[in-house]
mmCIF file of the N, C-alpha and C atoms, coordinates in Angstrom:
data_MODEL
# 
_entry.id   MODEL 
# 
loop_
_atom_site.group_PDB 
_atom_site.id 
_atom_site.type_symbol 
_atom_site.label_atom_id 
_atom_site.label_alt_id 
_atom_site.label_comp_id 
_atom_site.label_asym_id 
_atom_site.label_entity_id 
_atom_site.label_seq_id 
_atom_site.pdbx_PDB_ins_code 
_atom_site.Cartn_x 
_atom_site.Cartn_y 
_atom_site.Cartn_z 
_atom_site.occupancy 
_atom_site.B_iso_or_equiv 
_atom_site.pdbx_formal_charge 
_atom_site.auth_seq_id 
_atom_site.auth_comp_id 
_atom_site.auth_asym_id 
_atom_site.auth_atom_id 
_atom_site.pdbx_PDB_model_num 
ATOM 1   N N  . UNK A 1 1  ? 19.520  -0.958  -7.523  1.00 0.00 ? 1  UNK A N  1 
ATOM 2   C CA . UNK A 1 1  ? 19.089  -1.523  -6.260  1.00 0.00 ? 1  UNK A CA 1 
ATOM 3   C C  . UNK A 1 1  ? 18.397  -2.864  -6.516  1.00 0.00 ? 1  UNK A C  1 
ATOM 4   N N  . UNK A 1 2  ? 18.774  -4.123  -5.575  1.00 0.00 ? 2  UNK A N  1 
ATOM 5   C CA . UNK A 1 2  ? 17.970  -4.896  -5.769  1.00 0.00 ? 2  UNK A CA 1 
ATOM 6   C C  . UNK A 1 2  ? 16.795  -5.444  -5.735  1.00 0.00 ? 2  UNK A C  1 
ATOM 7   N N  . UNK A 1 3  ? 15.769  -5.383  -6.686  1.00 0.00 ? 3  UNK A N  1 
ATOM 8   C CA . UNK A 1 3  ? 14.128  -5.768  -6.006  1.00 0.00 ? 3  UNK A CA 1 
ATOM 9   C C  . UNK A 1 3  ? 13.855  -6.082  -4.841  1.00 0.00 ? 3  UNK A C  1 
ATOM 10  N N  . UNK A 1 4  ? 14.602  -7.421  -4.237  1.00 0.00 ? 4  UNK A N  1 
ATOM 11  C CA . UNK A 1 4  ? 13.990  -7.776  -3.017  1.00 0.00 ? 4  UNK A CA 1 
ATOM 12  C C  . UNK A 1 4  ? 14.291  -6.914  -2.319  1.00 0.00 ? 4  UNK A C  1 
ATOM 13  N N  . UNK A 1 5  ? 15.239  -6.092  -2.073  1.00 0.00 ? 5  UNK A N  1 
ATOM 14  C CA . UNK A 1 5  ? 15.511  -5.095  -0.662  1.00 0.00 ? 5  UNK A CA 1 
ATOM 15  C C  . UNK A 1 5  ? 15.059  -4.098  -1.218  1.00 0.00 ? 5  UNK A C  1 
ATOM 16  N N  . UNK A 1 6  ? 14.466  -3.469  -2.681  1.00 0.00 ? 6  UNK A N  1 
ATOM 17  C CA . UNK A 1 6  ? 13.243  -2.073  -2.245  1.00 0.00 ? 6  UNK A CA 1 
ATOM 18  C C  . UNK A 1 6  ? 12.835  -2.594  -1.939  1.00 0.00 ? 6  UNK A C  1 
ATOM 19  N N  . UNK A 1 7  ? 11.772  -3.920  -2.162  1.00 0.00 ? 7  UNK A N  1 
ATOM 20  C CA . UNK A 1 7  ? 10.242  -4.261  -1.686  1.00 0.00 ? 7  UNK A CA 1 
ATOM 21  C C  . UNK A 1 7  ? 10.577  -4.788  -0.413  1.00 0.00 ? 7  UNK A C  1 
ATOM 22  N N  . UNK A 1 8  ? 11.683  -4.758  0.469   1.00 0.00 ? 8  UNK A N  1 
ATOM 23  C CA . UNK A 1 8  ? 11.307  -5.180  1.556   1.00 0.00 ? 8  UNK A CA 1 
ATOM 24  C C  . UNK A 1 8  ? 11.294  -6.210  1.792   1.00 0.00 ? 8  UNK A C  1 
ATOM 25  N N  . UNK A 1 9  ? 11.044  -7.681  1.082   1.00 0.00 ? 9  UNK A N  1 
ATOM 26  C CA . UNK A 1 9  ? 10.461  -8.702  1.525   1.00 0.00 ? 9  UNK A CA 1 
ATOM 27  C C  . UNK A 1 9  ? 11.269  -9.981  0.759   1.00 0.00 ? 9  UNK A C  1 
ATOM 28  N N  . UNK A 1 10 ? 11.118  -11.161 1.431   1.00 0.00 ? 10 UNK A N  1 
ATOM 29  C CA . UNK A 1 10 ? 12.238  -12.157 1.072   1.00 0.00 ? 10 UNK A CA 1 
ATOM 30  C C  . UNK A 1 10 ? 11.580  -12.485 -0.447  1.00 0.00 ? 10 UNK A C  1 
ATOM 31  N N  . UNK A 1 11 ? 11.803  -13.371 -1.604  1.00 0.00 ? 11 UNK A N  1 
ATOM 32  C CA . UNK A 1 11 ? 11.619  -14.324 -2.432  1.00 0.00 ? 11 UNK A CA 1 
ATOM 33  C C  . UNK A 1 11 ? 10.199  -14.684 -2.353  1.00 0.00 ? 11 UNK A C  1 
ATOM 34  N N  . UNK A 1 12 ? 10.201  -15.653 -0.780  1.00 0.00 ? 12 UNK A N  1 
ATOM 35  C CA . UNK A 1 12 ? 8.812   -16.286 -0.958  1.00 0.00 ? 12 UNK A CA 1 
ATOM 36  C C  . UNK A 1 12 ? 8.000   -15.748 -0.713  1.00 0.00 ? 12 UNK A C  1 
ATOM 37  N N  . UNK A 1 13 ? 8.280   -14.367 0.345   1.00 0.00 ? 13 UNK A N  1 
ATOM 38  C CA . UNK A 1 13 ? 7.366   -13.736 0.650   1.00 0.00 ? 13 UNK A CA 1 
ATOM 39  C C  . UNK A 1 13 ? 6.557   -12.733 -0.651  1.00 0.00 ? 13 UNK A C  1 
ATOM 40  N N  . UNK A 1 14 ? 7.417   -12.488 -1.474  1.00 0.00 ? 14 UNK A N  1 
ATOM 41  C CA . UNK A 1 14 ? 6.948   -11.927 -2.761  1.00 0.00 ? 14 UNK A CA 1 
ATOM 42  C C  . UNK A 1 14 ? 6.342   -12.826 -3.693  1.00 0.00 ? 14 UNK A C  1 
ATOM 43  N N  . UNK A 1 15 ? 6.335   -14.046 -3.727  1.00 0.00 ? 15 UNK A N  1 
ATOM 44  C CA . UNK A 1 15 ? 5.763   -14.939 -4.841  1.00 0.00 ? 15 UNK A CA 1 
ATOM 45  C C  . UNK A 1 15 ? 4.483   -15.388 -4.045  1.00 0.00 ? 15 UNK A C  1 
ATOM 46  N N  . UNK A 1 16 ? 4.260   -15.178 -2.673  1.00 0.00 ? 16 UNK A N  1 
ATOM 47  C CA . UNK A 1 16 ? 3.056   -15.046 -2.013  1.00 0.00 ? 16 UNK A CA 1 
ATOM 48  C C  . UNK A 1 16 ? 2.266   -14.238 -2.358  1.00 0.00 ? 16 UNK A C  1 
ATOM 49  N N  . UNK A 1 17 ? 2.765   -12.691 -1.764  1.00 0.00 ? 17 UNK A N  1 
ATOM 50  C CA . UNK A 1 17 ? 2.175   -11.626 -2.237  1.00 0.00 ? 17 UNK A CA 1 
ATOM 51  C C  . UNK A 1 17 ? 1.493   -11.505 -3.813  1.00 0.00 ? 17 UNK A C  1 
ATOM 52  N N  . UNK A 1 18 ? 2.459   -12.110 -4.355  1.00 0.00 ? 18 UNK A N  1 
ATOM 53  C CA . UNK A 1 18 ? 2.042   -12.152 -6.213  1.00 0.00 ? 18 UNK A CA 1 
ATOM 54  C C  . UNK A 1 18 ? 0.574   -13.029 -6.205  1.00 0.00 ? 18 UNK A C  1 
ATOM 55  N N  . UNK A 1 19 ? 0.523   -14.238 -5.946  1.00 0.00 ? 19 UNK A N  1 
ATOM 56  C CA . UNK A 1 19 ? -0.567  -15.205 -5.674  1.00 0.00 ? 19 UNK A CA 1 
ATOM 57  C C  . UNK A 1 19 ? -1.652  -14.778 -5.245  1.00 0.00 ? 19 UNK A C  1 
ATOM 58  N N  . UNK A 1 20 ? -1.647  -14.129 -4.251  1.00 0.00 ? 20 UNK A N  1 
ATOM 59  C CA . UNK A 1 20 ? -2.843  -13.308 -3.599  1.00 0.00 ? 20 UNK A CA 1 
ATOM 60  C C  . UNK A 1 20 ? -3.474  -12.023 -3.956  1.00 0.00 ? 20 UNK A C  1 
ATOM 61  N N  . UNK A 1 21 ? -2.547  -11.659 -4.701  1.00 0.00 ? 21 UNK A N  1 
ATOM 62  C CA . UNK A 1 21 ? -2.905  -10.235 -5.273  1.00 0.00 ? 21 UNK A CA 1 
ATOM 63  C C  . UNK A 1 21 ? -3.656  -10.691 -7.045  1.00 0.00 ? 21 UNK A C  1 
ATOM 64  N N  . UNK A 1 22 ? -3.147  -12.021 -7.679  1.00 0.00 ? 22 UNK A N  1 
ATOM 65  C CA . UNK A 1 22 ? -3.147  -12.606 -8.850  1.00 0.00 ? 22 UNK A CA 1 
ATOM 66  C C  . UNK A 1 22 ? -5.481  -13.296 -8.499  1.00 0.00 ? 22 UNK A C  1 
ATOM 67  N N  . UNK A 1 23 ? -5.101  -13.651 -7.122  1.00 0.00 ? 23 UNK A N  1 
ATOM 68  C CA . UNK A 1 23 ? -6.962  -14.168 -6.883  1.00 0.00 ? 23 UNK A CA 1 
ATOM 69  C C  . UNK A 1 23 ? -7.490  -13.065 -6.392  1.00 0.00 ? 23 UNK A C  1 
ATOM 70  N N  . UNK A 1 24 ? -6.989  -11.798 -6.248  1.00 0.00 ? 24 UNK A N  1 
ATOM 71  C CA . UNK A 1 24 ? -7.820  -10.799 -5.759  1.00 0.00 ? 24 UNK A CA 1 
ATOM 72  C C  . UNK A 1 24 ? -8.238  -10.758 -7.307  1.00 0.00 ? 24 UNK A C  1 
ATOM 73  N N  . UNK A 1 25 ? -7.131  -9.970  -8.200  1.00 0.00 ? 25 UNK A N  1 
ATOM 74  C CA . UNK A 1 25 ? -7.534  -9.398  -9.317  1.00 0.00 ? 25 UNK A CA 1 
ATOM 75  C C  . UNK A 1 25 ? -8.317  -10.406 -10.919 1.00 0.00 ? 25 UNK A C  1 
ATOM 76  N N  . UNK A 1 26 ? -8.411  -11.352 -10.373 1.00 0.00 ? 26 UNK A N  1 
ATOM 77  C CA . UNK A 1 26 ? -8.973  -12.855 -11.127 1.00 0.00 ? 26 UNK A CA 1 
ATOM 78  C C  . UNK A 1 26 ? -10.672 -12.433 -10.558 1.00 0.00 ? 26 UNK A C  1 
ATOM 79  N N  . UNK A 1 27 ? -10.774 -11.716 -9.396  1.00 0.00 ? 27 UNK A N  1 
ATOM 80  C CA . UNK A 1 27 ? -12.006 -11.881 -8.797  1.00 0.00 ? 27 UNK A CA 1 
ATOM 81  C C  . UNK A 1 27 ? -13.313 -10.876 -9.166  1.00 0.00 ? 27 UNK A C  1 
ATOM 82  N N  . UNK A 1 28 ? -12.623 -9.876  -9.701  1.00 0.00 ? 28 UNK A N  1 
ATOM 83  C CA . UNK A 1 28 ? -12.951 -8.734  -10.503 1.00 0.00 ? 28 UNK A CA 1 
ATOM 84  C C  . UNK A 1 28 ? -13.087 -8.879  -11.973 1.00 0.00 ? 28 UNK A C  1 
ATOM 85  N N  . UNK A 1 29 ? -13.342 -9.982  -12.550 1.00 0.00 ? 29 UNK A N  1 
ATOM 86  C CA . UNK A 1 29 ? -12.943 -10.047 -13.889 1.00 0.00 ? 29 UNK A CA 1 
ATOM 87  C C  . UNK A 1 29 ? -14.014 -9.566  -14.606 1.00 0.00 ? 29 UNK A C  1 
ATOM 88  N N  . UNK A 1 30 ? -15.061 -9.297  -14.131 1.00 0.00 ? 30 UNK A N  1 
ATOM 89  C CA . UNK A 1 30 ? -15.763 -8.883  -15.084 1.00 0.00 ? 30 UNK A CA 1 
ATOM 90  C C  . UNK A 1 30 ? -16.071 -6.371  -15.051 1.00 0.00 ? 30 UNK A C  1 
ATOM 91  N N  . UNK A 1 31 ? -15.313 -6.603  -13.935 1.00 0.00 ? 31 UNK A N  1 
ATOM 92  C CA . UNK A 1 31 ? -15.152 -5.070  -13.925 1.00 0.00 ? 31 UNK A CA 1 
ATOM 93  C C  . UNK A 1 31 ? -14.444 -3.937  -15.083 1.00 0.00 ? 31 UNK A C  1 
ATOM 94  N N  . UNK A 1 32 ? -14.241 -2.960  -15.009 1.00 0.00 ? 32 UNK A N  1 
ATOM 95  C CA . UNK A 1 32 ? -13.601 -2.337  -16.076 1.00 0.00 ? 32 UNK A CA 1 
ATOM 96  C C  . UNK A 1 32 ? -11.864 -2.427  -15.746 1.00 0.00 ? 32 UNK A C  1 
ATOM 97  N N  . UNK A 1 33 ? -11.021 -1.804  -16.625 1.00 0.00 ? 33 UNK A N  1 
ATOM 98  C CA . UNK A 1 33 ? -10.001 -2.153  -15.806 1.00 0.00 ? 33 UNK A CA 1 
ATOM 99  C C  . UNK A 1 33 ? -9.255  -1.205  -15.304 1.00 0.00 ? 33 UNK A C  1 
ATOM 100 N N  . UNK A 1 34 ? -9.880  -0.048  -15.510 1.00 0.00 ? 34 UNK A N  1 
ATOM 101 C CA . UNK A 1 34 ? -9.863  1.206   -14.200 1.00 0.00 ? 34 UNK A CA 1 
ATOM 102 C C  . UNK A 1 34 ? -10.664 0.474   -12.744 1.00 0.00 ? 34 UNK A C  1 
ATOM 103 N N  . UNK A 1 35 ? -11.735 0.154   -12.783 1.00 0.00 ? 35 UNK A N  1 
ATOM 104 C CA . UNK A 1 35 ? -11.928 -0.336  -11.687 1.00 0.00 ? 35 UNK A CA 1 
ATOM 105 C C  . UNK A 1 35 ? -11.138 -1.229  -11.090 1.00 0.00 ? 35 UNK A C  1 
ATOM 106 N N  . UNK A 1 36 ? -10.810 -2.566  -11.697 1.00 0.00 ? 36 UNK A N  1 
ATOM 107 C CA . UNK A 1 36 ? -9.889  -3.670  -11.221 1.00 0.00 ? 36 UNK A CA 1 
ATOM 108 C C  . UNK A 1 36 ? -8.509  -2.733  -10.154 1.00 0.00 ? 36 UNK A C  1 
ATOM 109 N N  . UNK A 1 37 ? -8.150  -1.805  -11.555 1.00 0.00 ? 37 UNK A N  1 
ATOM 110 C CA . UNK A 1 37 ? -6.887  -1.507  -11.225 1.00 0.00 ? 37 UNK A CA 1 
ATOM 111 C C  . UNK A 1 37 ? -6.764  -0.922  -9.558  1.00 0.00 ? 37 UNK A C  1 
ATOM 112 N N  . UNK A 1 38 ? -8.130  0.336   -9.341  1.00 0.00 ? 38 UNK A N  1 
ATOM 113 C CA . UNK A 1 38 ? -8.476  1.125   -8.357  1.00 0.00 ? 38 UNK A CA 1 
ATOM 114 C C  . UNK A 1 38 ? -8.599  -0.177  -7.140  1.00 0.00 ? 38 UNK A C  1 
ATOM 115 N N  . UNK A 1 39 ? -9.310  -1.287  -7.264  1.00 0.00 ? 39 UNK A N  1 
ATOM 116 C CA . UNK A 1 39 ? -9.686  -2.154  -6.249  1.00 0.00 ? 39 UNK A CA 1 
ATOM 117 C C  . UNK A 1 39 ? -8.372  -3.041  -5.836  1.00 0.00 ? 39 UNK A C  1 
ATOM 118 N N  . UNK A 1 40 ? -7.536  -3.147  -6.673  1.00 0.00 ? 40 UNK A N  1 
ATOM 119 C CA . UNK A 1 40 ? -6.072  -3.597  -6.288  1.00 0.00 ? 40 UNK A CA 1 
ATOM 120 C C  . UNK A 1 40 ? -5.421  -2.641  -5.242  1.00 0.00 ? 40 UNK A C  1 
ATOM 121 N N  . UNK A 1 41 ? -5.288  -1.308  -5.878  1.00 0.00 ? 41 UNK A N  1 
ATOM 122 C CA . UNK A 1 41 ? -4.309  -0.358  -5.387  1.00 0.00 ? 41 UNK A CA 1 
ATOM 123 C C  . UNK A 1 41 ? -5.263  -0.092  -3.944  1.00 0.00 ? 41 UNK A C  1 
ATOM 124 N N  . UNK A 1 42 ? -6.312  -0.312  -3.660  1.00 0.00 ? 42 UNK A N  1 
ATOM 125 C CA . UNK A 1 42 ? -6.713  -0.392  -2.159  1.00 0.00 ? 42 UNK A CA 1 
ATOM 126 C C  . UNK A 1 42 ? -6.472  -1.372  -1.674  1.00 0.00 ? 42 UNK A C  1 
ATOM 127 N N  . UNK A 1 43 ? -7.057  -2.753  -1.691  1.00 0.00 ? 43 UNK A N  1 
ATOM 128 C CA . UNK A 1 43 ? -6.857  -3.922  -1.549  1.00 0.00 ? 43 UNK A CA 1 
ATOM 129 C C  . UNK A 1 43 ? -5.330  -3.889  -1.118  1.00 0.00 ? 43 UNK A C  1 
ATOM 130 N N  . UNK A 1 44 ? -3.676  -3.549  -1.702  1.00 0.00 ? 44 UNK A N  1 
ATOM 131 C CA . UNK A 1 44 ? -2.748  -3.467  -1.598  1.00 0.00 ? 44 UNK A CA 1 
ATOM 132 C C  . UNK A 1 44 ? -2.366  -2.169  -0.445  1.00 0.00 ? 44 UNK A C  1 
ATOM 133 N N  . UNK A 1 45 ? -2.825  -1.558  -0.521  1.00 0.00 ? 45 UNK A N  1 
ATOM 134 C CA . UNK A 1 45 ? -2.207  -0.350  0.396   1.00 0.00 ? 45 UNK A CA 1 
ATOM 135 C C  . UNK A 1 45 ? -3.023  -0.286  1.822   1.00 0.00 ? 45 UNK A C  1 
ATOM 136 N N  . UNK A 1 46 ? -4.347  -0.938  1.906   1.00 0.00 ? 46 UNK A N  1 
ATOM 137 C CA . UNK A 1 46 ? -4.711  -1.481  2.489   1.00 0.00 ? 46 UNK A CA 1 
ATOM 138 C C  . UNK A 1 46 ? -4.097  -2.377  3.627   1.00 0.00 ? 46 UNK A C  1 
ATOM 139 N N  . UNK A 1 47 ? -3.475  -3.368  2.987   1.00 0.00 ? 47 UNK A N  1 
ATOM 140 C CA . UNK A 1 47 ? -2.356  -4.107  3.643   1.00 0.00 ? 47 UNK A CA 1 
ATOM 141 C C  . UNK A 1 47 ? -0.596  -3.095  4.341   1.00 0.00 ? 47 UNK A C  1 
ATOM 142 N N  . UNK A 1 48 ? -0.973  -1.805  3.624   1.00 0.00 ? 48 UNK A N  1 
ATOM 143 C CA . UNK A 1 48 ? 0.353   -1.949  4.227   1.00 0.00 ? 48 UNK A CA 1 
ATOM 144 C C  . UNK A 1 48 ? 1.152   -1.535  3.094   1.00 0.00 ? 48 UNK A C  1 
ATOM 145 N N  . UNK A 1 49 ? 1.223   -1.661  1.918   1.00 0.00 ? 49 UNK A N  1 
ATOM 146 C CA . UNK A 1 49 ? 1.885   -1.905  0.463   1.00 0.00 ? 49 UNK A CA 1 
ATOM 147 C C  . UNK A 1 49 ? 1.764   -0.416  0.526   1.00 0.00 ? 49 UNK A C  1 
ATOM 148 N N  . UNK A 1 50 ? 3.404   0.190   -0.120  1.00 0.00 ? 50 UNK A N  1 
ATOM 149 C CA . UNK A 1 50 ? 3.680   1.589   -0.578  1.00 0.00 ? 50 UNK A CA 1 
ATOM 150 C C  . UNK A 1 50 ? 3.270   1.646   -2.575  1.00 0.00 ? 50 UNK A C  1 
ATOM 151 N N  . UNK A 1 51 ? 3.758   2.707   -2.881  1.00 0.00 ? 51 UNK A N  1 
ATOM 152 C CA . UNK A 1 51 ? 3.698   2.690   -4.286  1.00 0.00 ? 51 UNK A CA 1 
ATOM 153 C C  . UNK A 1 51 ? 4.749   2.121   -5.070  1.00 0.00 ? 51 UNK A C  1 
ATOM 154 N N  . UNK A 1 52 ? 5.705   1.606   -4.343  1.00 0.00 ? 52 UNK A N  1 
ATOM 155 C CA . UNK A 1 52 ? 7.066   0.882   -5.386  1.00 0.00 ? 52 UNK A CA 1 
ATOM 156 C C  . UNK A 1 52 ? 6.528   -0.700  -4.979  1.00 0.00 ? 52 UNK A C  1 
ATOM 157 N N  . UNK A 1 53 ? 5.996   -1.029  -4.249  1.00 0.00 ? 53 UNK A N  1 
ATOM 158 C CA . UNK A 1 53 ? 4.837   -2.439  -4.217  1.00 0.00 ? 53 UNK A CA 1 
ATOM 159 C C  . UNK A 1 53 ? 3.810   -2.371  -5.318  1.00 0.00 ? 53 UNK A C  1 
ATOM 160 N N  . UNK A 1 54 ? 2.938   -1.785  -4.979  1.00 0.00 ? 54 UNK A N  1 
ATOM 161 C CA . UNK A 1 54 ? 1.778   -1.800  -6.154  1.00 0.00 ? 54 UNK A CA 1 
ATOM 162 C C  . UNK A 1 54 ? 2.000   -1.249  -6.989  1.00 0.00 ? 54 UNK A C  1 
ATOM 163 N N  . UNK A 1 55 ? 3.144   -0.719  -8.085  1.00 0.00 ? 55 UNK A N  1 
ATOM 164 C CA . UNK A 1 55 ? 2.948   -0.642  -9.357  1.00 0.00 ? 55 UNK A CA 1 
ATOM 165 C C  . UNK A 1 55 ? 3.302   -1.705  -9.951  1.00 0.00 ? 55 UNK A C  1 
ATOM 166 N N  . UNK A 1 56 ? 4.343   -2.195  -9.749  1.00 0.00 ? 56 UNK A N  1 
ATOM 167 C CA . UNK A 1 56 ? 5.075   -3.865  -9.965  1.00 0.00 ? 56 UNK A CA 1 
ATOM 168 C C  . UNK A 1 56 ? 3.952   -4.649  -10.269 1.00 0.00 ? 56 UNK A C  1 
ATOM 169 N N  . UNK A 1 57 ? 3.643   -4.526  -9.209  1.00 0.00 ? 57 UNK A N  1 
ATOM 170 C CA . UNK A 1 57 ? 2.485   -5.645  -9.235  1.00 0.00 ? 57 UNK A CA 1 
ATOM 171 C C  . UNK A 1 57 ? 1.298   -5.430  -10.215 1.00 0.00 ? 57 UNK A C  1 
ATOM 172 N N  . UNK A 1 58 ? 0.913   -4.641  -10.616 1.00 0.00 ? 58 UNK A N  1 
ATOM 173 C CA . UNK A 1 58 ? -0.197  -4.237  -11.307 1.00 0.00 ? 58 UNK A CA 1 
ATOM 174 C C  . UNK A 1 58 ? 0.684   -3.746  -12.665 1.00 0.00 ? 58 UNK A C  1 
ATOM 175 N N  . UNK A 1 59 ? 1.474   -3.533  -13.123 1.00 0.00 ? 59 UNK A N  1 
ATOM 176 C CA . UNK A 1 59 ? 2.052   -3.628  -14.436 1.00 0.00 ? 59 UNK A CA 1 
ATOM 177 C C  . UNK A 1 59 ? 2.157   -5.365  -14.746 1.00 0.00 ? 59 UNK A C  1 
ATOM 178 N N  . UNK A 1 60 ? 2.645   -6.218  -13.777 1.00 0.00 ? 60 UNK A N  1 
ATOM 179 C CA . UNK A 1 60 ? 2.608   -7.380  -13.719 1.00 0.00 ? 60 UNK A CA 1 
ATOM 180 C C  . UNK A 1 60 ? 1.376   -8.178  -14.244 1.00 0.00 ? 60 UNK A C  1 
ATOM 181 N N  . UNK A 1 61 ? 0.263   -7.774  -13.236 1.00 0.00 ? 61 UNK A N  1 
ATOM 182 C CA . UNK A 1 61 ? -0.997  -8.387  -13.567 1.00 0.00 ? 61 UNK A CA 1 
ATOM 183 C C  . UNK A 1 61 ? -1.570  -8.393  -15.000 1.00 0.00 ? 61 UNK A C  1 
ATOM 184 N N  . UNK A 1 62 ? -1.423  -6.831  -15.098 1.00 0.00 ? 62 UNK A N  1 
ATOM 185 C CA . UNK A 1 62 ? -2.205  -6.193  -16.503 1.00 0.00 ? 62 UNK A CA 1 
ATOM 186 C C  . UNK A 1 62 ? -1.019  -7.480  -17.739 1.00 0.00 ? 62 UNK A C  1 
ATOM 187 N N  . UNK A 1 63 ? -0.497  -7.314  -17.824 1.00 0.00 ? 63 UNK A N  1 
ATOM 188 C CA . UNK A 1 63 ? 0.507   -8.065  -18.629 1.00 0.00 ? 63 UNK A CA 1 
ATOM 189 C C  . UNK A 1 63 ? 0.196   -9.308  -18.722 1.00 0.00 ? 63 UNK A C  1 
ATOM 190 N N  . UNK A 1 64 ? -0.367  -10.510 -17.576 1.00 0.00 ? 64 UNK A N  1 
ATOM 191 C CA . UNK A 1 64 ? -0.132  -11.329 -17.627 1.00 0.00 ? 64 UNK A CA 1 
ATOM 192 C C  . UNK A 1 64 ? -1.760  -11.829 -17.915 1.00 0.00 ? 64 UNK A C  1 
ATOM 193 N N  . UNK A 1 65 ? -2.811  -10.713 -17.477 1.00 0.00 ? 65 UNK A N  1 
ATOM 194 C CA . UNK A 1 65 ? -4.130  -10.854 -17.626 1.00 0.00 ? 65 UNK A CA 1 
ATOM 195 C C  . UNK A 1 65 ? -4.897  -9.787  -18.247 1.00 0.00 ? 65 UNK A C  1 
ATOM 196 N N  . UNK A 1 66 ? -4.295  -9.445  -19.293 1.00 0.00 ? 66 UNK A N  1 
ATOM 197 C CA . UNK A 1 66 ? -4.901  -8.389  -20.052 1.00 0.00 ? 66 UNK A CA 1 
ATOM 198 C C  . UNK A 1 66 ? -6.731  -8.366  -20.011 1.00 0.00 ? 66 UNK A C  1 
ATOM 199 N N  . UNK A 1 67 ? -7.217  -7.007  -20.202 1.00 0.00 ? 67 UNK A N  1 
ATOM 200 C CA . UNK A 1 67 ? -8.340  -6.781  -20.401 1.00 0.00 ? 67 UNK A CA 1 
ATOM 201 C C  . UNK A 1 67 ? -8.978  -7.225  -21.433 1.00 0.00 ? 67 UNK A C  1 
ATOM 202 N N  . UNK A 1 68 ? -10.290 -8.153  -21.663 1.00 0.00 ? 68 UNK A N  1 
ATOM 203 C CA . UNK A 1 68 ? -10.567 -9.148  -22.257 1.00 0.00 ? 68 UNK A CA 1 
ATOM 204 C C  . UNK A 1 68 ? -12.036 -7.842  -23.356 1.00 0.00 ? 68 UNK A C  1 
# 
């Protein structure tokens, strides 16, 4: 299946979503990263976001902003 049609949402609308979810979790930086992770997965479902949204995204993050 193709990413954009599970997640629902066009290209830009996902490289949005990425951006905003990238200064949520930048904003937490000094938390643990059970916490970070927990304050995303609300922050995200919050909005609306199922679980094939927020794992992407948060395998994403962790990857790109590992725990310091």
């Amino acid at each position: 299946m193709d990413k954009e049609k599970k997640w629902g949402m066009s290209k830009s609308a996902k490289a949005h979503l990425i951006s905003q979810a990238t200064k949520q979790w930048l904003r937490s930086g000094n938390a643990s990263l059970e916490t970070r992770k927990a304050r995303m997965v609300r922050w995200l479902q919050y909005r609306g976001f199922n679980w094939d949204v927020i794992s992407p995204i948060l395998r994403q993050l962790q990857s790109k902003y590992p725990a310091q």
